[in-house]
C-alpha positions as CSV (number, residue, x, y, z in Angstrom):
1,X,0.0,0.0,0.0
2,X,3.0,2.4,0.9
3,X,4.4,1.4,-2.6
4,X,1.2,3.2,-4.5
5,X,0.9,5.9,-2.1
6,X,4.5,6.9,-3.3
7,X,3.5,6.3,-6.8
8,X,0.8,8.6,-6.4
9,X,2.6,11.3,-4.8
10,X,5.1,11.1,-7.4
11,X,1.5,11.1,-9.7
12,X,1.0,14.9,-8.1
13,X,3.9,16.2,-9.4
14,X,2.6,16.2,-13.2
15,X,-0.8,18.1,-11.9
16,X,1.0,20.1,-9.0
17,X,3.2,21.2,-12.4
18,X,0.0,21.8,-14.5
19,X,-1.9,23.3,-11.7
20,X,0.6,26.2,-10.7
21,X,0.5,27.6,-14.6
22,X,4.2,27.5,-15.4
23,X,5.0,28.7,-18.3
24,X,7.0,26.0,-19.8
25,X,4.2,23.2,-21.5
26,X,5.2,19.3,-20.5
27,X,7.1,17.5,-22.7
28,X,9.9,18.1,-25.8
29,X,12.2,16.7,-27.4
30,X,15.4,14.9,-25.7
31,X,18.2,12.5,-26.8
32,X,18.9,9.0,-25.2
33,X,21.0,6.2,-26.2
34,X,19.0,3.1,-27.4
35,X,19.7,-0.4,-27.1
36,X,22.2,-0.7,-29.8
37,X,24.1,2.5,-27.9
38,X,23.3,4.9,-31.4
39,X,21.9,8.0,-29.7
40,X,18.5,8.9,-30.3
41,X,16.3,12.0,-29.9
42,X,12.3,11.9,-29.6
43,X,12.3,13.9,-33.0
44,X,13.3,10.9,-34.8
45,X,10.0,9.7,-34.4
46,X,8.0,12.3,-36.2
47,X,4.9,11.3,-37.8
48,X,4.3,8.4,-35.5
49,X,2.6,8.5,-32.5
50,X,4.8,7.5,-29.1
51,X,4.2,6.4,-26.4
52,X,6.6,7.6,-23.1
53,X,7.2,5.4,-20.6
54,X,9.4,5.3,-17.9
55,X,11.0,2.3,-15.5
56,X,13.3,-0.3,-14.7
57,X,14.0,-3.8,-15.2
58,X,13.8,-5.1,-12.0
59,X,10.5,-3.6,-11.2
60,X,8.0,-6.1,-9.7
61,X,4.8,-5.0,-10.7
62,X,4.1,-2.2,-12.5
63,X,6.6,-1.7,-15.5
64,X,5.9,-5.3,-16.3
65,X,2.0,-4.5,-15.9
66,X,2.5,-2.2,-18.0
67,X,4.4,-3.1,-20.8
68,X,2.0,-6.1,-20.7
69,X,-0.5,-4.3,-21.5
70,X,1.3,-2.0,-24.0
71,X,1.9,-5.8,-25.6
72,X,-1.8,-5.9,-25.6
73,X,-2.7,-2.4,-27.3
74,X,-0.2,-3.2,-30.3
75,X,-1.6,-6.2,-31.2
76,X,-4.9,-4.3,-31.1
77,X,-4.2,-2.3,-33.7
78,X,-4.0,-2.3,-37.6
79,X,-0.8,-3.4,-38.9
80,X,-0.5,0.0,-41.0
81,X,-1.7,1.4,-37.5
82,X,1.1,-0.6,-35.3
83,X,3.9,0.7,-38.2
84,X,3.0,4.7,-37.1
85,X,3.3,3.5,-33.3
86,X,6.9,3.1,-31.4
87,X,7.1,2.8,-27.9
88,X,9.7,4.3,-26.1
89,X,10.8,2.7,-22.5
90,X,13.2,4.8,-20.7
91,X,14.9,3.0,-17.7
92,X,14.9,5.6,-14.3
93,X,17.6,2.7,-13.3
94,X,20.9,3.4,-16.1
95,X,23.3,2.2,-13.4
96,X,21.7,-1.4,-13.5
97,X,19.9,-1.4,-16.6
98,X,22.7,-2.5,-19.4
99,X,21.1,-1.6,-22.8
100,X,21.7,-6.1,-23.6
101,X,19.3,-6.1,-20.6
102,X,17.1,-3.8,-22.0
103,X,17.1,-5.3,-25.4
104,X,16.6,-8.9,-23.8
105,X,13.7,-7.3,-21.7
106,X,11.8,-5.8,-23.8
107,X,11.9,-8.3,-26.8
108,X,9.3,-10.7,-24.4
109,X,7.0,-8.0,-24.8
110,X,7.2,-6.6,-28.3
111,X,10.7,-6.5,-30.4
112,X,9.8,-2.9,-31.7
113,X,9.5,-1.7,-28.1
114,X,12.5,0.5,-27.9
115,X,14.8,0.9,-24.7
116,X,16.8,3.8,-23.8
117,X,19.3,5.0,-21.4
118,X,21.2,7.7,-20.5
119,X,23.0,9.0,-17.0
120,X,21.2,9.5,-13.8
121,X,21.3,13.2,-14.8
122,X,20.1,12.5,-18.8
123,X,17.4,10.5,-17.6
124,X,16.5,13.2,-14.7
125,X,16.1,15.6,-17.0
126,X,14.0,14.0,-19.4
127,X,11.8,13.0,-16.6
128,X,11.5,16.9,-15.4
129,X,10.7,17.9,-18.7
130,X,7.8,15.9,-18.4
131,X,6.3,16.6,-15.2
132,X,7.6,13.5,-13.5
133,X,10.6,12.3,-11.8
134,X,12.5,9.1,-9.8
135,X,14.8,8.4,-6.9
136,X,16.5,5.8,-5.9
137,X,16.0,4.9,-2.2
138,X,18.9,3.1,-0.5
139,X,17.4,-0.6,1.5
140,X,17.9,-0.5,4.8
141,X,19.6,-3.9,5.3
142,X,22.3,-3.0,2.6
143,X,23.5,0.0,2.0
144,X,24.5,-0.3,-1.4
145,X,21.6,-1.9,-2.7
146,X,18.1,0.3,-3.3
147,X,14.7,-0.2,-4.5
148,X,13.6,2.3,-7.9
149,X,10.3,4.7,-6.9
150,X,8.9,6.5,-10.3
151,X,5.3,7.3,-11.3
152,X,3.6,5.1,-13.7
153,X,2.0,7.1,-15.9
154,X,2.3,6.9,-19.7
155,X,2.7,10.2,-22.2
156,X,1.0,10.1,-25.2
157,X,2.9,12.2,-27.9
158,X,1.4,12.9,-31.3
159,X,2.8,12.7,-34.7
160,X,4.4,16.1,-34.1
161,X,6.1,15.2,-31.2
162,X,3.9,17.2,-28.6
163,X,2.8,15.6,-25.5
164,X,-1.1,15.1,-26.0
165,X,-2.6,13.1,-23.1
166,X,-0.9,11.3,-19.4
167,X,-2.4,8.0,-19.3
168,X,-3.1,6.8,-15.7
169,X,-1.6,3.7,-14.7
170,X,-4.3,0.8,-15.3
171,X,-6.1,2.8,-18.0
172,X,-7.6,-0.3,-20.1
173,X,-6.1,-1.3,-23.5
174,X,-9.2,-0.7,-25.2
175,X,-9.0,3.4,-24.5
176,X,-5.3,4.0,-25.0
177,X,-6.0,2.3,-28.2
178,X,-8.8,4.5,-28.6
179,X,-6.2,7.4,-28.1
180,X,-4.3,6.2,-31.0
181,X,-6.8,5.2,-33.6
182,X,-7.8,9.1,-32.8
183,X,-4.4,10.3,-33.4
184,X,-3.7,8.5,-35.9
185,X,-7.1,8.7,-37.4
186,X,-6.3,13.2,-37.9
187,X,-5.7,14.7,-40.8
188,X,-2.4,15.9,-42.7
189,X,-0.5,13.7,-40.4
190,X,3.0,12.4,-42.4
């Protein structure tokens, strides 16, 4: 129970962000290194719809939840539709996360799901720009071991790479494919 009250304080900080008016939207672009260590930048993906999410591979629960169900929406979809679709999984764990692992990882789920990495301070940053952010808490039995905390939403970016719509952690398949039949679905898009 303490594990989703943190994820839902961690939730806030997108709406705490939105509420206070700043001036700067959510979202932009950002550059990562993917799986097969070429660096990538969210404006590679123009003209297909992404979808944002971050984690870790040794997550129990919720990234595999998750991506699980991100499994689920992709097969939903046309395949014209699933071609104008990429997924983007950023790990809030670089230190642990080895892009092999990644690769590995995500490939049980979808092998067009990409992975990317960056430092603690690359992926920090990414996460701010988007309303949202991670720590790393240190166990209290061993001190150099820690467990990952990170909200669960998912960011829906359109075609033109603007952030369109936070999806709430355990929003069904059937609506966020909804989102991106809709997306995809408007006009004068590449």
């Amino acid at each position: 129970m303490k594990k989703y009250a943190i994820y839902l304080i961690l939730l806030s900080t997108v709406f705490i962000h939105i509420q206070a008016g700043f001036a700067a939207p959510l979202g932009g672009d950002f550059k990562l290194t993917n799986m097969a260590g070429q660096t990538i930048a969210l404006s590679d993906y123009r003209g297909q719809v992404v979808i944002l999410n971050f984690g870790f591979l040794s997550c129990p629960d919720v990234c595999p939840t998750t991506l699980a169900e991100l499994k689920q929406v992709v097969h939903a979809l046309s395949v014209e539709q699933q071609q104008r679709l990429q997924v983007l999984f950023i790990t809030v764990d670089p230190e642990r996360d080895t892009a092999e692992q990644l690769k590995t990882y995500l490939q049980h789920f979808n092998p067009h799901f990409m992975g990317l990495r960056g430092s603690v301070g690359e992926v920090r940053q990414v996460c701010q720009q988007y309303g949202t952010d991670f720590r790393h808490v240190p166990l209290a039995d061993n001190v150099t071991e820690y467990r990952v905390e990170h909200a669960s939403q998912l960011f829906l970016i359109n075609p033109e790479g603007q952030l369109v719509r936070l999806i709430p952690y355990g929003t069904p398949s059937a609506v966020i494919v909804q989102y991106i039949q809709t997306l995809l679905a408007q006009p004068n898009l590449p």
